[in-house]
C-alpha positions in Angstrom: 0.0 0.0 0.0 1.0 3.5 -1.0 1.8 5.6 2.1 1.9 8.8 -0.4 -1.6 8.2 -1.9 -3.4 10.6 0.2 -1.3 13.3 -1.3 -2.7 12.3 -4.5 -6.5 12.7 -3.3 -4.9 16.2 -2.6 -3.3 16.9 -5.8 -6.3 15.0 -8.1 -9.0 16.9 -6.1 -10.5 14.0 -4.0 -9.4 14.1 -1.0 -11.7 13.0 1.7 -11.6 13.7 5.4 -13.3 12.4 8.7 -13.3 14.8 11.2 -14.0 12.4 14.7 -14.1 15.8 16.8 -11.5 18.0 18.4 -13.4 17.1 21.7 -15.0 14.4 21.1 -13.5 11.5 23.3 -15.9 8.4 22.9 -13.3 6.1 22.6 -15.5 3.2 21.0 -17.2 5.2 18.7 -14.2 6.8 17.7 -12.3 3.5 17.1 -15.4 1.7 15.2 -15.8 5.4 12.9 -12.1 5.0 12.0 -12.2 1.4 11.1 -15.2 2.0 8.8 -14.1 5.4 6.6 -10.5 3.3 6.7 -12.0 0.4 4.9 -14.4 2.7 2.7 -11.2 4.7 1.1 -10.9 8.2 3.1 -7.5 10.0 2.8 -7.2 11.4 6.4 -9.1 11.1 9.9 -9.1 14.1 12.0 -8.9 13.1 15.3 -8.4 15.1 19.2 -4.9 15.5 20.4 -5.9 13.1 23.2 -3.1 9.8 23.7 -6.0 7.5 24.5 -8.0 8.8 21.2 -5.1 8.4 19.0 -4.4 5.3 20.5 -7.5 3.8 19.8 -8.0 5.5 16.4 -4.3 4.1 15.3 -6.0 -0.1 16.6 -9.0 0.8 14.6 -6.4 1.5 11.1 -4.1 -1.7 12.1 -7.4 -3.8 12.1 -8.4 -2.2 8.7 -5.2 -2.9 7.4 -5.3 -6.5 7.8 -9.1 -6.4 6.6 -8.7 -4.5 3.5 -7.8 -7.5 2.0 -10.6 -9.5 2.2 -13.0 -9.9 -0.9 -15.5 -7.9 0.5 -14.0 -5.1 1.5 -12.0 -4.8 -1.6 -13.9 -3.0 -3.8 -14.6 0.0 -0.9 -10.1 -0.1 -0.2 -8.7 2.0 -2.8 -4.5 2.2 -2.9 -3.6 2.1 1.5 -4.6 3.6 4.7 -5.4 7.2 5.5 -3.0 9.4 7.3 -3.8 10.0 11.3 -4.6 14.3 12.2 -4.9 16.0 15.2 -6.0 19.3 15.9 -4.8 22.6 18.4 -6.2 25.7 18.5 -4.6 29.4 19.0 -7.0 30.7 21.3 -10.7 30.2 22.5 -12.6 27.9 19.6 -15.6 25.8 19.7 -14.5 22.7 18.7 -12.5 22.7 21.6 -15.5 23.1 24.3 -17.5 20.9 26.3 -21.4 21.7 27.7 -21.7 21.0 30.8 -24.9 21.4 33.5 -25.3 20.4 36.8 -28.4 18.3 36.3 -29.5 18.9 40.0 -30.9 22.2 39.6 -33.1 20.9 36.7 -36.9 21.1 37.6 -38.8 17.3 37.3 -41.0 19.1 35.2 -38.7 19.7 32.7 -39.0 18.9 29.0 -35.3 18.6 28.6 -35.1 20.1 25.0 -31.6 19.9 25.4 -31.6 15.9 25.6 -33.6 15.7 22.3 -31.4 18.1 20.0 -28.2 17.3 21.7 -27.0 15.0 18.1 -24.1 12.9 20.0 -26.6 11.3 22.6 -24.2 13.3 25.2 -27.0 14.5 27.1 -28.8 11.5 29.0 -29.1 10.5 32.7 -26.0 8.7 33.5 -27.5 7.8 36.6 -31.3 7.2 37.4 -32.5 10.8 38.5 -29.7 12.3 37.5 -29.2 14.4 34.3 -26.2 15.5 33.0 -23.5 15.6 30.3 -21.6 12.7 29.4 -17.8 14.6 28.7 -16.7 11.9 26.3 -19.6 12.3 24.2 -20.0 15.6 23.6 -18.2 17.4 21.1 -19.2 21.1 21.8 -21.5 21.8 19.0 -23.5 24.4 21.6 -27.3 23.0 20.0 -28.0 22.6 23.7 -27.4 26.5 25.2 -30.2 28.0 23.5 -32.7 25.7 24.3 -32.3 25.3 28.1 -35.1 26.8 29.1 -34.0 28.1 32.8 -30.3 28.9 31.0 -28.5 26.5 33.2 -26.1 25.1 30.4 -22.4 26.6 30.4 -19.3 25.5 28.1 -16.1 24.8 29.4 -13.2 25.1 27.1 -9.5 24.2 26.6 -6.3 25.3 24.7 -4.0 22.8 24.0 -0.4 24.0 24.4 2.5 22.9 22.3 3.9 20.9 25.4 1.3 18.5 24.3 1.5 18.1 20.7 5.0 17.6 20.4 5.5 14.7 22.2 2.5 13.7 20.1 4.4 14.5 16.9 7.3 12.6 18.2 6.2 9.7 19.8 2.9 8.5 18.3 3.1 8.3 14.9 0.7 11.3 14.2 1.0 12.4 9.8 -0.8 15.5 10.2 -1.3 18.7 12.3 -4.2 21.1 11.8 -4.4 24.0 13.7 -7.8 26.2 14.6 -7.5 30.3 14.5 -9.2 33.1 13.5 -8.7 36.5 12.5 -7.0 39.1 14.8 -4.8 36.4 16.3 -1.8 37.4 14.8 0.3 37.4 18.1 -1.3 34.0 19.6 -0.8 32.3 16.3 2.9 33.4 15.6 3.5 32.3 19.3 1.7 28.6 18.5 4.0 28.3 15.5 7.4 29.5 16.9 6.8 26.5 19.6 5.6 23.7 17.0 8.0 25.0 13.5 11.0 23.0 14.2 9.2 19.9 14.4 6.8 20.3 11.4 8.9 18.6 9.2 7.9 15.4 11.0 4.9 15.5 9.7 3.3 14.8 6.0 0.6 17.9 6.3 -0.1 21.0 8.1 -4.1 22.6 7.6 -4.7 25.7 8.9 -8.7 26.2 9.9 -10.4 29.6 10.3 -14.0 31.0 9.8 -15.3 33.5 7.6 -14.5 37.4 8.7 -14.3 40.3 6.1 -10.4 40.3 6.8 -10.0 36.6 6.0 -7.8 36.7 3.4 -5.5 39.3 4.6 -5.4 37.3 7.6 -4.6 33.7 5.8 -1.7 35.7 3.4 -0.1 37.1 6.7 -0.4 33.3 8.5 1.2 31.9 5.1 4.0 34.6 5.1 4.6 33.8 9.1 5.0 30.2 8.1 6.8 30.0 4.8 8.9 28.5 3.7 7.0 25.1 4.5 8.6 22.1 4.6 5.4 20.0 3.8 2.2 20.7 1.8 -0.6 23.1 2.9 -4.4 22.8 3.7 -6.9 25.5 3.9 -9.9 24.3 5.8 -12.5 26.7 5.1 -14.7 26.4 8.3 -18.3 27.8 6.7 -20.8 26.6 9.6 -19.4 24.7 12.3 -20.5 21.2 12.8 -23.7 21.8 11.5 -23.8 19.3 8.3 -26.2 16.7 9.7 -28.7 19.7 10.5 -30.0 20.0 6.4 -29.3 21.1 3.4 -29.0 24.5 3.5 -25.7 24.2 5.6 -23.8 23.2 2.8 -23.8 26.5 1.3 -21.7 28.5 3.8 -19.4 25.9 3.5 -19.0 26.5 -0.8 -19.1 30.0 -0.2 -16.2 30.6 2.0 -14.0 27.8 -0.2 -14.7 30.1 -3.0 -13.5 33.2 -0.9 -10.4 31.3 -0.7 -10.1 29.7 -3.6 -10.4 33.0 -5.8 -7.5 34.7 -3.1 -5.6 32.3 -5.3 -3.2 31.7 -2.0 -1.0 29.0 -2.4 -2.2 26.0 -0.9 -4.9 23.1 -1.1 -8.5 24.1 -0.5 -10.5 22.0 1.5 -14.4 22.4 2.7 -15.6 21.5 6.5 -18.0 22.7 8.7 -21.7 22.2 6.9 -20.7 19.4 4.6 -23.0 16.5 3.9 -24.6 14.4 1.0 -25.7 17.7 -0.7 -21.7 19.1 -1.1 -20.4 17.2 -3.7 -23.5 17.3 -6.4 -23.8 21.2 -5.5 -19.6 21.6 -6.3 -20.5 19.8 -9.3 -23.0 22.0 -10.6 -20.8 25.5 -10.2 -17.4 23.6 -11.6 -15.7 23.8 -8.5 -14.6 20.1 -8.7 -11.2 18.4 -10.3 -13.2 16.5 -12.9 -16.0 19.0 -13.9 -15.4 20.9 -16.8 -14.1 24.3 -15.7 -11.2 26.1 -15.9 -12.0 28.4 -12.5 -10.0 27.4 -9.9 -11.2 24.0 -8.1 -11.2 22.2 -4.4 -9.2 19.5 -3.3 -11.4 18.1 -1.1 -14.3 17.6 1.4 -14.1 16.8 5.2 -17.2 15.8 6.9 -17.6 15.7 10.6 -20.9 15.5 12.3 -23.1 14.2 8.9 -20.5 11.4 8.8 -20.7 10.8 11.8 -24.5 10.7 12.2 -24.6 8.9 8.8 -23.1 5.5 11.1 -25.0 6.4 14.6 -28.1 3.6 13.8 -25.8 1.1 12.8 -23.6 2.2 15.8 -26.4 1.9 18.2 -27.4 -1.7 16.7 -23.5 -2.7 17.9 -24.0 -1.3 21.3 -27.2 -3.5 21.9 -25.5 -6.5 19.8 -22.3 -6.3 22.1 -24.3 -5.9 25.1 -26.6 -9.1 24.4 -23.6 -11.1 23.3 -20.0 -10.2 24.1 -20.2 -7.0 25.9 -17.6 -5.5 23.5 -17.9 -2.5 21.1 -16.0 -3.9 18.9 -17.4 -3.7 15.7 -14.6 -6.3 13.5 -16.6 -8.6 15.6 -19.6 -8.2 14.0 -19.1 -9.0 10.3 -22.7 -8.1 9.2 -22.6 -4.6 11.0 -19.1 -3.7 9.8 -19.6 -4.0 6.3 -22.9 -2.4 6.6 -21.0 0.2 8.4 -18.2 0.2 5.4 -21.0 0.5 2.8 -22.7 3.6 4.2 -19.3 5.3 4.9 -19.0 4.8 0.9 -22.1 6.4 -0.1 -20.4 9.7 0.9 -16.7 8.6 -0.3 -17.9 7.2 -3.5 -19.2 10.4 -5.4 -16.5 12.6 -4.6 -14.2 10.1 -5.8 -16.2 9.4 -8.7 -18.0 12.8 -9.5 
């Protein structure tokens, strides 16, 4: 298998990403959502800068590897593995938060609106009588703070210092290194990338993630100035709308938009949507040109990465494992379930296949 093959997704303009969470810590979820994008073909997995979640993410490719080979999963394994990510941010972010509640204070009466729209299942009572928020779960999409009605829901975040990723970078095998910011950062960001430089050239890729602002682009060319020259290639993931892509399909948009922003800045670099992406991103590219094999001559994007849609898009047949495992084995281990797996493999496919075959 080609270690280099996910640099050609980049280059032919198919390059396919699965974002697990930069906070999301559900270790058998994360290991059984690896092992099925693995064996369905996706370039890169996007996972937190946790040891235990890289750990278990890293099982979940070894087991692929030794499955890709079997008949049946053949046709979904295209060239080798997908590189390994993990994420930082500069500064306050909400990828890197948690919700949290003390579920005490909540009246009996209560309809708990924040249980039925939280989409990881994070909100739940962990204890009979007691509500609350599982940490592992939840991934800090903030669906939950507006609808508390008595207000009662807070979010807790974290910044993940350099201390913490290096040893990551040189002791665990990570290929990739995306790092969160946004505009008017300058100083936090030059300080992040003074402390991690020396060791980028350990890695295969660097992405750089930032939402939408009217000084965007002044802001990416002055990040790409601080940085050059790079040692490795260069990923602009244009964050439109924040793990929103399972919500409908009117997220997708904010997503196209802000890669075109990018893409017409013409800054050197890969192009890569996130944040709003699901099933409706790659026939809407189509349609305006903006993919490698449509027929345009406008500039194009090298990929998709899909975080809460893909994620979603496995949840039933992720929730059949957990009552499986319980009846049978009591593991959530989903290689131990044929059936499941390649069910699993097949629906991660439906969103590989087309933007691999537009």
């Amino acid at each position: 298998m080609s270690l280099f093959y996910p640099l050609q997704s980049l280059k032919s303009g198919n390059w396919f990403k699965l974002i697990c969470g930069a906070s999301f810590q559900d270790l058998p979820a994360i290991r059984n959502l690896v092992l099925a994008y693995a064996l369905a073909g996706a370039d890169c997995i996007d996972v937190a800068a946790d040891p235990a979640v890289i750990r278990a993410a890293q099982e979940a490719l070894k087991i692929a590897t030794n499955l890709a080979d079997i008949a049946q999963y053949q046709e979904f394994s295209r060239q080798g593995m997908p590189w390994l990510m993990v994420s930082l941010n500069d500064g306050e972010d909400p990828h890197f938060r948690k919700a949290y509640f003390d579920g005490q204070n909540c009246p009996s009466d209560c309809s708990r609106p924040c249980e039925a729209i939280c989409p990881a299942q994070a909100i739940t009572e962990s204890e009979p009588g007691f509500l609350g928020v599982i940490a592992r779960r939840c991934y800090g999409c903030g669906r939950c703070l507006p609808v508390c009605p008595y207000q009662f829901i807070e979010t807790r975040s974290h910044l993940i210092p350099p201390t913490e990723i290096i040893p990551l970078i040189q002791g665990m095998g990570i290929d990739a290194l995306e790092i969160h910011t946004q505009v008017g950062r300058e100083n936090q960001f030059k300080q992040l990338w003074e402390a991690i430089a020396p060791w980028i050239s350990h890695l295969k890729l660097l992405a750089i993630s930032c939402p939408d602002e009217p000084r965007l682009i002044d802001y990416l060319r002055y990040l790409y100035d601080l940085m050059s020259p790079l040692p490795i290639p260069l990923v602009w993931q244009t964050d439109g709308r924040p793990m929103s892509g399972d919500i409908g399909k009117g997220t997708t948009h904010a997503a196209i938009k802000l890669a075109q922003k990018v893409l017409n800045s013409q800054l050197p670099g890969f192009v890569q949507l996130a944040g709003g992406t699901n099933h409706h991103t790659v026939p809407k590219l189509k349609a305006m040109g903006l993919l490698a094999l449509s027929d345009s001559s406008t500039p194009v994007v090298a990929g998709i990465a899909y975080g809460s849609y893909a994620r979603s898009l496995l949840s039933p047949i992720l929730e059949q494992l957990e009552i499986q495992s319980r009846d049978l084995t009591g593991q959530l281990a989903l290689e131990n379930f044929p059936d499941l797996l390649l069910d699993a493999v097949k629906m991660a496919d439906s969103l590989i296949f087309p933007l691999k075959f537009p």
